[in-house]
C-alpha positions in Angstrom: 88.8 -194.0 -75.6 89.5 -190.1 -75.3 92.4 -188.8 -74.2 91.8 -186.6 -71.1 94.0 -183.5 -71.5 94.3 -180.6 -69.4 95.3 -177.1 -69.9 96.2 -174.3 -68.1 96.3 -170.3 -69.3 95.7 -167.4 -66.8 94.4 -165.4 -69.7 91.1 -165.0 -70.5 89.9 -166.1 -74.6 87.3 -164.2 -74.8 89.0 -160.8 -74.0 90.6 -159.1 -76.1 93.2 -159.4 -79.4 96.6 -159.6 -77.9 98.8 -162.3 -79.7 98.6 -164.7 -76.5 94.9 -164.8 -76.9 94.8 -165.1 -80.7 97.3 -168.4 -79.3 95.2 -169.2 -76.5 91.8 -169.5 -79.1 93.8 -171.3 -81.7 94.2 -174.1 -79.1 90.7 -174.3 -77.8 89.4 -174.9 -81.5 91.7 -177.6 -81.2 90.7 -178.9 -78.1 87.3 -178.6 -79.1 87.7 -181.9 -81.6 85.0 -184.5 -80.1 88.1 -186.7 -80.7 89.6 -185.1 -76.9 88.3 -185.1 -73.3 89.0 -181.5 -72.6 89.2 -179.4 -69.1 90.3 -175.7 -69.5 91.6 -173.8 -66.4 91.8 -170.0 -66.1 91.9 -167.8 -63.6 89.2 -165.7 -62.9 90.4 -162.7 -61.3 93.9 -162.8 -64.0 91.6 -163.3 -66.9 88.9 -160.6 -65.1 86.3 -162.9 -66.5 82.7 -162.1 -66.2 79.2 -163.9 -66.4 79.1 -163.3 -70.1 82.6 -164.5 -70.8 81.6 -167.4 -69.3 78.0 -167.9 -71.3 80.5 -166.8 -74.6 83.0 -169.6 -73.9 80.5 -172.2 -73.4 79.0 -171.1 -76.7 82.1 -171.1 -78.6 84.0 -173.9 -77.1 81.1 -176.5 -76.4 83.2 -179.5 -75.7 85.0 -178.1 -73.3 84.8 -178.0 -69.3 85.4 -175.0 -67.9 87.3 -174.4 -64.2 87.8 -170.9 -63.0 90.3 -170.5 -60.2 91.3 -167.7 -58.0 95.0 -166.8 -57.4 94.5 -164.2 -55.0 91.4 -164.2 -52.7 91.6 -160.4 -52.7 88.2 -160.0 -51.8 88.4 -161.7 -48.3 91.9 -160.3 -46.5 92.6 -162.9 -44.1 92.9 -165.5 -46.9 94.4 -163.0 -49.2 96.8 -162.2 -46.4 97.5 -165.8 -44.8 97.1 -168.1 -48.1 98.8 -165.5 -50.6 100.7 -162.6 -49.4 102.4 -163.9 -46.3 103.6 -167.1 -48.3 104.5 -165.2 -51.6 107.4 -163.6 -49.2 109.2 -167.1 -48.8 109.2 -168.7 -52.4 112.4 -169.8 -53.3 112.0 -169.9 -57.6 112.1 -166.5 -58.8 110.4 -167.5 -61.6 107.6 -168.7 -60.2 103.9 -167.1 -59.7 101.9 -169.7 -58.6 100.2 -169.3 -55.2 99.4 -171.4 -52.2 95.5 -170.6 -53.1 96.0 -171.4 -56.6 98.0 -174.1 -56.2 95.5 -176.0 -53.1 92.4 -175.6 -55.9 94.3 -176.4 -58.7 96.2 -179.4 -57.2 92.4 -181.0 -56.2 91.5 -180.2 -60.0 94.2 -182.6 -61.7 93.8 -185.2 -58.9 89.6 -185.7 -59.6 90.7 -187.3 -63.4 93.2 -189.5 -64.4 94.4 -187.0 -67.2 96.7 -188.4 -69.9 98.2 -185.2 -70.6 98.1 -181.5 -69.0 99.7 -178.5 -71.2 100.4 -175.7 -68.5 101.5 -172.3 -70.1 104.5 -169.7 -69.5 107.4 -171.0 -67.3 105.9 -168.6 -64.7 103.1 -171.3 -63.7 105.0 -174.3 -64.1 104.8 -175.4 -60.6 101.4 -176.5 -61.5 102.9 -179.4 -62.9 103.6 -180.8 -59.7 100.3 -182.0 -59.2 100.1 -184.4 -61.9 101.0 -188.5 -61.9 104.5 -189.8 -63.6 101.8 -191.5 -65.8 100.3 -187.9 -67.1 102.7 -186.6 -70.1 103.7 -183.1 -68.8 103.8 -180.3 -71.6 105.0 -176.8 -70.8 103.9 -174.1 -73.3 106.4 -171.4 -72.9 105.0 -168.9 -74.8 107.9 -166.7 -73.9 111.5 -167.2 -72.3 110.9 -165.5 -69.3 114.2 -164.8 -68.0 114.6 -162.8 -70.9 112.0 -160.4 -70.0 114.0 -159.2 -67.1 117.4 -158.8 -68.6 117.5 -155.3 -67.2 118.2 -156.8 -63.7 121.3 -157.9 -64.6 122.7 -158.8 -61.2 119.7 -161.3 -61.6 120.0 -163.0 -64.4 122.4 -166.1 -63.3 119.7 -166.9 -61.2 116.6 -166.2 -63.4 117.8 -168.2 -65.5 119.1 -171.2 -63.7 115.4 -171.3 -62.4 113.6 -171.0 -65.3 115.8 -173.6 -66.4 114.8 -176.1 -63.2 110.7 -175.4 -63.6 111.4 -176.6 -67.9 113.2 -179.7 -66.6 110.4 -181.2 -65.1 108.6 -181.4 -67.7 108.3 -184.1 -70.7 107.9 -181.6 -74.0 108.6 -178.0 -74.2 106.9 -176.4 -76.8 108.2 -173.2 -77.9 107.1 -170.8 -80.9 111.2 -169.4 -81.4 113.9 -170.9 -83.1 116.3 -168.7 -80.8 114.1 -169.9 -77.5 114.4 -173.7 -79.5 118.0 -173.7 -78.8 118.8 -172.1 -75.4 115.7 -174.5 -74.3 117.4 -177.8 -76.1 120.7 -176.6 -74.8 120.6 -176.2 -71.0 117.3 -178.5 -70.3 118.1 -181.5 -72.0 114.6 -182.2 -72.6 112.4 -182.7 -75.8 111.8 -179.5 -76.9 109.2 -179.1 -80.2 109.6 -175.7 -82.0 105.2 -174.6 -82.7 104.9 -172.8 -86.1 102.5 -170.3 -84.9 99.7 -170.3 -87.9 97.0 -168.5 -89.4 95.1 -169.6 -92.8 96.6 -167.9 -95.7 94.5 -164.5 -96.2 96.0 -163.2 -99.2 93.7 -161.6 -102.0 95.9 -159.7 -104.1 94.3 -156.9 -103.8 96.7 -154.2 -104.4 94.6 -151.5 -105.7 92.0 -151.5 -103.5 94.6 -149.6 -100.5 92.7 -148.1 -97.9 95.3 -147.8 -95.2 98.3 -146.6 -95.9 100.3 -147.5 -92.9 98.7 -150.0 -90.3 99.7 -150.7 -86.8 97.8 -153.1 -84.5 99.2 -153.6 -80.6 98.2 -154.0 -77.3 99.3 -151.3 -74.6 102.0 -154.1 -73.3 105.2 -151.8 -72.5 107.0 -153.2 -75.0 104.6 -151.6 -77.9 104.6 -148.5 -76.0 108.3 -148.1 -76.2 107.9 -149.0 -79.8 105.7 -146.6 -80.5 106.9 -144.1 -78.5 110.2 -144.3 -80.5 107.9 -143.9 -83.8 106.4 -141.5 -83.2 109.9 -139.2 -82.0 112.1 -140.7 -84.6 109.9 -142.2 -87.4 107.1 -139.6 -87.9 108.9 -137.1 -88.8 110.0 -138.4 -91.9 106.1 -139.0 -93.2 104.3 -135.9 -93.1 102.3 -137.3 -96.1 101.9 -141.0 -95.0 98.4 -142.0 -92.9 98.8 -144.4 -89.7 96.2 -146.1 -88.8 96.7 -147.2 -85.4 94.3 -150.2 -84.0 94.0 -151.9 -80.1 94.7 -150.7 -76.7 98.0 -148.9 -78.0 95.7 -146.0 -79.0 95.4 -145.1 -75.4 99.2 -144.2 -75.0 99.4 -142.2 -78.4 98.4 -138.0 -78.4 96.8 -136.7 -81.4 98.9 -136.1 -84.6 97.7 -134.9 -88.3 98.2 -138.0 -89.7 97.7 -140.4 -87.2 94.4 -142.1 -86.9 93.2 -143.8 -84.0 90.6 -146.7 -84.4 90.5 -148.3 -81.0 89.6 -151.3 -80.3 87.7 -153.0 -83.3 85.6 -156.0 -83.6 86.7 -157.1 -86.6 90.4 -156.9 -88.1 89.7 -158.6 -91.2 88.6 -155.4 -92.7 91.6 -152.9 -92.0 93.8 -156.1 -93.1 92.3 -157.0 -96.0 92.9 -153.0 -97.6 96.0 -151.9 -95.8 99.2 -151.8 -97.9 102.0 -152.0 -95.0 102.0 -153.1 -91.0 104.8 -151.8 -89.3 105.5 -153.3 -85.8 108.5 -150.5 -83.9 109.6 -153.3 -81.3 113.2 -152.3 -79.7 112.9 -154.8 -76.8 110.5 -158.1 -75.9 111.1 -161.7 -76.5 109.7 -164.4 -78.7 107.7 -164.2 -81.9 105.7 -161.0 -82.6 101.5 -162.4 -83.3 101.2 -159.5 -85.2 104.0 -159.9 -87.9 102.5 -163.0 -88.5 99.2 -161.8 -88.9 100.5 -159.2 -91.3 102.7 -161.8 -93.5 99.5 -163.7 -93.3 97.6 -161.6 -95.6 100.2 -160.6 -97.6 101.6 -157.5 -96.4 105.1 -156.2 -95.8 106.1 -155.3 -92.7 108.3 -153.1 -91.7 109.9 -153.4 -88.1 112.9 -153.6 -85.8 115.3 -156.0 -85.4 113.7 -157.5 -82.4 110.5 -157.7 -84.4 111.9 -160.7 -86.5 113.0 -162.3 -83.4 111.9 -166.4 -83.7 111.3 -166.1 -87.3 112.6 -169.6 -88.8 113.9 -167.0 -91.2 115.4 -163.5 -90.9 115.9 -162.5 -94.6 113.4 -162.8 -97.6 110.5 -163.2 -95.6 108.4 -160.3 -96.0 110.0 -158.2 -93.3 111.9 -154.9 -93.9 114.2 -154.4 -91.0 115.7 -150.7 -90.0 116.5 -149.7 -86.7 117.2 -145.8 -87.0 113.9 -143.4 -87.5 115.4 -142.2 -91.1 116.1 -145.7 -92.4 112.6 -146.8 -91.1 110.3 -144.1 -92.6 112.4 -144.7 -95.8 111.3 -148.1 -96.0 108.0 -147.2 -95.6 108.2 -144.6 -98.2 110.1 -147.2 -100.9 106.9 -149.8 -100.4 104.7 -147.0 -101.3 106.1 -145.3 -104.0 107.8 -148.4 -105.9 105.7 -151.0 -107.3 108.4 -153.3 -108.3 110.0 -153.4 -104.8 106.6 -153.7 -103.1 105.2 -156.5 -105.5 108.8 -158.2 -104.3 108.5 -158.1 -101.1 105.0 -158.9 -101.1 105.6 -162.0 -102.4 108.6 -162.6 -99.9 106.0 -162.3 -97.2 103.3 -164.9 -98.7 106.0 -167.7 -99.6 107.6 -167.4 -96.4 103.8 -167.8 -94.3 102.9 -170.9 -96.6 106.1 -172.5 -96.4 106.4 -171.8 -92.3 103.3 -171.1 -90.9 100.2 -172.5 -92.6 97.8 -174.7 -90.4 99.2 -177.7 -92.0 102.2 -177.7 -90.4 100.9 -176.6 -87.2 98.3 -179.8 -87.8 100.7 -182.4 -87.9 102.9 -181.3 -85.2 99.6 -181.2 -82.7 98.5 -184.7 -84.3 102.1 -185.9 -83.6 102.1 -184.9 -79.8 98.3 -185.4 -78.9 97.2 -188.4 -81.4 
């Protein structure tokens, strides 16, 4: 008999190339397996899906039900007002986003199967779990440690974390893609926590004198790339009047016109830029969890050169294809060393591609998803 699993993301798979929805499409292949009875719920004005992301989905993911929910009801203002705003000013978890809208559709949702097991991601929607049978195994995908996100609001954090901490508990796995997130998670839940080695195929080609790009940065326009490259750019730049950066993704909106910056926008395929580009770089001086595109770099065999929060979750912080430097000078210098010395870049090269295969190839990912859903 299948095993009737459902999962929760707000986020939308279809749209766009952020690291959560590189995640989000890694587990819907999964899901896809004839072997599961699959039903995936989004939201559809979070996700802004449309018709066609709809028709797309269908065609991509075949074995998979659909369920779009609303969170808001913005469109018809008594509901919005009565069922969302009105009751948003009285909830008591601080982490917590979930509302009494979402909450009424999604609760009728879990309750018309008996499903074995329901994987609800971010901490911020864990109240969904609620819904669910003592028979249903519970996962949480945390995606992120939310608290950790607000750690400017520091007469806050006692209690952002206390109930971040309380929405965890209830649940029977927490899976989690850091090895620093691993341990706070195992410390102060006391729950079975399983540490996800985020993974892409091994892309590597050696093909190291075939360099299109120079320099390549790929990012979203979240705030925490636009500090990053707003600190490049100030600090960094400078120091490489000679270097190209090839800037790909929303970030391109946020960034004014320099000689030797290159904007690409969004592009439709990153294979390509990837596949010819000699460094990544990912400036990251705040944000929490594993960085998508570091992996994605290491993944094809490219050094990357970041900040120190840009190794944050790597299993390991040394040897591992990452260059960190966090002043401008000590940065573009880095950058400068891959290019100009062969030896050193052939080095770390190789630091990147032993660390991906021994960490984050499919494989591993494989038998830890075989090991929680059969």
């Amino acid at each position: 008999m299948k095993k009737r699993i459902l999962y929760f993301m707000p986020d939308n798979p279809i749209s766009g190339k952020a690291g959560n929805i590189t995640r989000l499409n890694q587990m819907l292949s999964y899901f896809n397996d004839v072997r599961f009875d699959v039903t995936f719920v989004s939201l559809r004005d979070w996700g802004q899906w449309t018709e066609k992301d709809v028709l797309l989905f269908q065609d991509k993911f075949p074995n998979i039900k659909l369920e779009l929910l609303e969170k808001k009801y913005k469109k018809r203002f008594f509901k919005y007002l009565f069922l969302y705003k009105i009751p948003n000013l009285f909830k008591q978890n601080s982490i917590d986003i979930t509302s009494f809208i979402l909450r009424k559709e999604f609760g009728n949702i879990a309750k018309q199967s008996q499903f074995d097991i329901a994987v609800i991601s971010y901490a911020s929607w864990a109240k969904l779990g609620d819904y669910f049978p003592n028979t249903t195994t519970k996962i949480i995908d945390t995606h992120d440690f939310i608290t950790a996100q607000s750690r400017h609001k520091k007469n806050k954090i006692g209690k952002l974390f206390q109930d971040e901490m309380n929405l965890l508990r209830y649940y029977n796995n927490i899976l989690t893609y850091s090895v620093e997130e691993e341990y706070i998670f195992e410390q102060f839940t006391d729950k079975k926590v399983t540490l996800m080695p985020i993974s892409f195929p091994v892309k590597f080609q050696n093909h190291t004198q075939d360099f299109k790009y120079d320099v390549l940065f790929v990012a979203s326009d979240n705030p925490h790339n636009v500090k990053g490259i707003q600190w490049f750019l100030e600090y960094v730049l400078p120091n490489l009047e000679n270097v190209k950066i090839h800037v790909i993704g929303k970030i391109c909106k946020v960034i004014g016109d320099y000689p030797n910056v290159v904007k690409h926008g969004l592009v439709d395929d990153l294979e390509d830029y990837y596949n010819h580009a000699k460094i990544a770089i990912c400036p990251m001086l705040s944000g929490t969890g594993i960085k998508i595109k570091v992996l994605e770099a290491l993944s094809y065999g490219i050094p990357v050169v970041t900040n120190r929060r840009g190794v944050d979750g790597l299993i390991n912080k040394v040897d591992n294809g990452c260059l960190v430097a966090d002043t401008g000078l000590d940065f573009a210098n880095q950058i400068k060393k891959l290019l100009i010395n062969d030896d050193f870049y052939n080095k770390t090269r190789d630091e990147a591609v032993s660390y991906f295969v021994n960490n984050h190839s499919p494989t591993k990912e494989d038998e830890i998803l075989s090991q929680i859903f059969g």
